[in-house]
N, C-alpha and C positions, 0 to 999 in steps of 0.2 A: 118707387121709381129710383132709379139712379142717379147718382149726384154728376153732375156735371163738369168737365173738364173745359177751358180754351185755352189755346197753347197756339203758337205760327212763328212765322217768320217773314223778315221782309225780302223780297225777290231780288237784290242787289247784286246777287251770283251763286256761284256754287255754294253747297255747305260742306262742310266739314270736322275734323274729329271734334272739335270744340264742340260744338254744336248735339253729337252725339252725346255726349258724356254731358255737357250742359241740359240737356233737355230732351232730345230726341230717343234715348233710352228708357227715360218714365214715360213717355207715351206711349211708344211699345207694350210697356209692362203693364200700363193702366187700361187700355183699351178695351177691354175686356170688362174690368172690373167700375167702369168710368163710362159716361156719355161722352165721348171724345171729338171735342170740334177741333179743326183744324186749320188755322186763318195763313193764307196769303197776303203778307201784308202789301198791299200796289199802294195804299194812301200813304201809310209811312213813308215811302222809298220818298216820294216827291220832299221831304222834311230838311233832305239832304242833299239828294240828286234830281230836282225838278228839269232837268235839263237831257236825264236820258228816261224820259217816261214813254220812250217811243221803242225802250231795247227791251222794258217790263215781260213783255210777251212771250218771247223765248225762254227768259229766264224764269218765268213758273212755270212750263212747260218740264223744265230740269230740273225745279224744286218739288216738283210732285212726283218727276221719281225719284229724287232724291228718298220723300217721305217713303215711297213703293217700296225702296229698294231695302230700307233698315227692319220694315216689317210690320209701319202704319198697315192695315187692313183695312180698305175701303168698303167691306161688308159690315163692318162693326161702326166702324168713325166717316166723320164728314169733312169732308176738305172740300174748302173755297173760299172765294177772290174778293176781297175785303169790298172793293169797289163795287162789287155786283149784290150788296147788298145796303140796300140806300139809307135802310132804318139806323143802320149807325151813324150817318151823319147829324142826322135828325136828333139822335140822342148826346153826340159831343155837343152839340147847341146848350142843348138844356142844359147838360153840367158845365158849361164854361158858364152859367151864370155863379154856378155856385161856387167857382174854385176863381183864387185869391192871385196874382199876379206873381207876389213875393213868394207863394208857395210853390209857385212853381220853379221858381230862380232858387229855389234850397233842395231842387232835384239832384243826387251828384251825378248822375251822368250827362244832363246838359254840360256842365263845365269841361266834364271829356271829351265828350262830341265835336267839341268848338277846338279842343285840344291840337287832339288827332286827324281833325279832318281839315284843320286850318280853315277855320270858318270864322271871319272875322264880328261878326255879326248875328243875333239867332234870330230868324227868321220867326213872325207869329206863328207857323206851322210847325216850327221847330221847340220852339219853345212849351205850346200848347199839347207837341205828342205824347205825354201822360194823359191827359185829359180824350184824346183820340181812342189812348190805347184801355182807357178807363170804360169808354163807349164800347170799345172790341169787343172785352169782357163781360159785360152787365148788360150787352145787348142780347146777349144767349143767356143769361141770368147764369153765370159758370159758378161753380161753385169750388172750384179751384184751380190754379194757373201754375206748372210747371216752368219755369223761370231759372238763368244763370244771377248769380250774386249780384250782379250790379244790377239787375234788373228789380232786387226786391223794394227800392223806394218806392218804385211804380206802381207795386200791387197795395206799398201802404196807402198811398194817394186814393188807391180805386176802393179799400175799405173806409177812407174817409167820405168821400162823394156819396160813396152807398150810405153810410150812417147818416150824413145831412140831408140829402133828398128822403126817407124813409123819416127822421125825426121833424125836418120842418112841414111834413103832408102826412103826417101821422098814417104810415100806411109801410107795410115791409113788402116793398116793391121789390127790389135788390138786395140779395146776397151780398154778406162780404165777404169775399175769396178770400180762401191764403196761397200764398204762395207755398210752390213744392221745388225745395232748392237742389239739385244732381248731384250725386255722391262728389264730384270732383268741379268743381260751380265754374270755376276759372281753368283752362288750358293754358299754358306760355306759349307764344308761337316758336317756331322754329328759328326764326331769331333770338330769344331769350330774350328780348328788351320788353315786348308787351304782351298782350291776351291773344290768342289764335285769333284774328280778324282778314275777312274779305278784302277789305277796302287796305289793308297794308299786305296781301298777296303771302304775309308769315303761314299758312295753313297746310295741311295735307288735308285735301277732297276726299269725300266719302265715294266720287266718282272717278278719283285718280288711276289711270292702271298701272301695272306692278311697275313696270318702267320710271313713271313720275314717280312711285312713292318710293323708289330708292333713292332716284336724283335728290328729291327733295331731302330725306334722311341722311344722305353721304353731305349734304351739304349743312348739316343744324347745328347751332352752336351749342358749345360745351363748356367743360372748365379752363375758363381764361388765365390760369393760373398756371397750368400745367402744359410745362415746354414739349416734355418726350415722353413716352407711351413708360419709362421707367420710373419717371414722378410720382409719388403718392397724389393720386386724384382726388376730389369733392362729387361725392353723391346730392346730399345737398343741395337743389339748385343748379342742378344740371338736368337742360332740358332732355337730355336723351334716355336719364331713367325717372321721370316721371313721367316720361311717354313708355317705358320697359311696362312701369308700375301699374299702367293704365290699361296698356292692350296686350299685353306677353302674358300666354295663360299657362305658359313655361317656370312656373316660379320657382322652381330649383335652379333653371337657368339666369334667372334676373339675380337669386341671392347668390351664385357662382361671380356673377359678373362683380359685383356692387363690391363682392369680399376683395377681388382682384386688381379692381380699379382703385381702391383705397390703399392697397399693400404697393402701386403700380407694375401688377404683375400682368396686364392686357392695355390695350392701345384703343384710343378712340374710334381709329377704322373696325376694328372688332366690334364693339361697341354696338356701334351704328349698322354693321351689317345685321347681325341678329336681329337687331331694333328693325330693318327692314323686310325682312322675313315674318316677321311676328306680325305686324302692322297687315301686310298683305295677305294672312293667315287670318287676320281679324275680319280684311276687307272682303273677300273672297265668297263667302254665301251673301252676301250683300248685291256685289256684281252677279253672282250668277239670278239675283232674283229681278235685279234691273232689267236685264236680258230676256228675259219670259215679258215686261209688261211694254217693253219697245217693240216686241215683237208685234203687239197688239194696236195698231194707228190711232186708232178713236180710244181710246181708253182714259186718255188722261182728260180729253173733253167731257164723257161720260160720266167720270167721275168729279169732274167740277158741278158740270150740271147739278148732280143730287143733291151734292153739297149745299150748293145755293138754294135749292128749292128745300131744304131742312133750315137752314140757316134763315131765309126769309118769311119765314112761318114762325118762326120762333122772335125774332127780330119786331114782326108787323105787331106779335100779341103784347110783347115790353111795353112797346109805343104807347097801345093802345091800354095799355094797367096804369100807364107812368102818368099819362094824359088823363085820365079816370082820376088819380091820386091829386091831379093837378087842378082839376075844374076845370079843363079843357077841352072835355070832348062834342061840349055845345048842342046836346039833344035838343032844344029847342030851336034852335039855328040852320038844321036840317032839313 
């Protein structure tokens, strides 16, 4: 049998290159070669934003082509809606017996979270989303998680749980995933200040049209250092060529550029136009594959549906091994 894959995202809004280069391009590649689950995360979002759990709808609606559109294959992989699958709540129960308050306070991206999103307070749901996202994983018994860098504490967490619940019921219920980190784990947003994120609007969409992604590129920052396009530039740390570096498959063009911008023999508007072209050169079979599954109404329903009915079969049988392992399945009780 094949080893098994979970990998999602929470429906918060569009995705973008981040995301691609984070994660979204090992799924692609692995699909194939991978039992590839596909989790919509709807429970996460509430950790954060419980207050637009009513806009949820739309926006998987647009994450599922999003996945359509990079080259997820709904003949091979299964995608669906965290929420329509009940045995993962059943199973964050069970592990929050076993996971430890303080361990979860020495998460680092809780502290981020609270950072960035000015959250004065974490919430038990916020706090506990490793433990949620431990349940994701070990509820499809995955047996690796495709993950950006700040995300690998989470998947240490979820081989902790698995090694405790399998050593204290002496039973190998759960896998311990590893994590599988993207060749480029971190994107900078288009600001330079932070990581490409939704929720600070720094991004270029994977469903932007050429239009957006040039605004968006004419307007990224660069090196702050440099007055006039005749300055010796920094490659270095300049968000517009490790976005060259990432999506320009021009690379005579990128080492053209990098030589010139260091001698300052080219201008940051140059710069950034190429950088716009290539981006949309990148985006380009992407949109045109969006476009074929919009054309098709029912499609993204369709394809949740199977999801969830793989997913909930898969899900019912953990429960039901975990409960076995536990002395709870109460055959005399019956």
């Amino acid at each position: 049998m094949k080893k098994r894959i979970l990998t999602g995202d929470r429906p918060t809004g569009k995705l973008h290159l981040g995301h691609f280069l984070g994660s979204l391009s090992n799924r692609v590649r692995l699909q194939n070669e991978y039992d590839l689950c596909v989790l919509v995360a709807d429970y996460h979002t509430l950790t954060t934003k419980p207050e637009e759990s009513r806009e949820i709808e739309g926006r998987i609606q647009s994450i599922v082509l999003d996945y359509l559109s990079v080259g997820i294959d709904p003949e091979v992989s299964h995608i669906y809606i965290q929420s329509q699958v009940p045995q993962t709540a059943v199973l964050q129960l069970i592990f929050s017996m076993f996971t430890q308050v303080p361990r979860l306070e020495r998460i680092p991206t809780l502290k981020e979270q609270l950072r960035v999103l000015k959250i004065p307070d974490a919430s038990l749901g916020l706090l506990g989303y490793p433990v949620l996202q431990s349940a994701d994983i070990l509820i499809v018994r995955a047996n690796l998680v495709p993950v950006g860098k700040d995300q690998e504490s989470h998947i240490e967490l979820t081989r902790e749980i698995a090694r405790r619940f399998n050593g204290l019921y002496d039973r190998e219920v759960f896998p311990e995933a590893a994590a599988l980190i993207g060749e480029v784990p971190t994107l900078v947003g288009t600001d330079g200040q932070e990581k490409m994120s939704k929720s600070l609007d720094n991004c270029i969409y994977l469903s932007d049209p050429p239009e957006e992604v040039q605004r968006r590129v004419m307007g990224m920052y660069t090196d702050p250092t440099r007055l006039r396009a005749t300055d010796p530039g920094h490659v270095e740390g300049n968000p517009t060529f490790a976005y060259h570096d990432a999506f320009n498959d021009n690379k005579d063009e990128v080492a053209d550029l990098k030589e010139r911008y260091v001698a300052g023999r080219v201008g940051d508007v140059e710069v950034k136009k190429k950088l716009a072209v290539a981006i949309n050169r990148f985006l380009d079979p992407m949109r045109e594959r969006r476009a074929k599954f919009e054309a098709r109404p029912r499609i993204v329903q369709e394809i949740l549906a199977a999801g969830r009915e793989y997913a909930t079969k898969l899900g019912q049988e953990t429960i039901d091994q975990a409960h076995d392992a536990m002395g709870m399945l109460y055959p005399n009780l019956k």
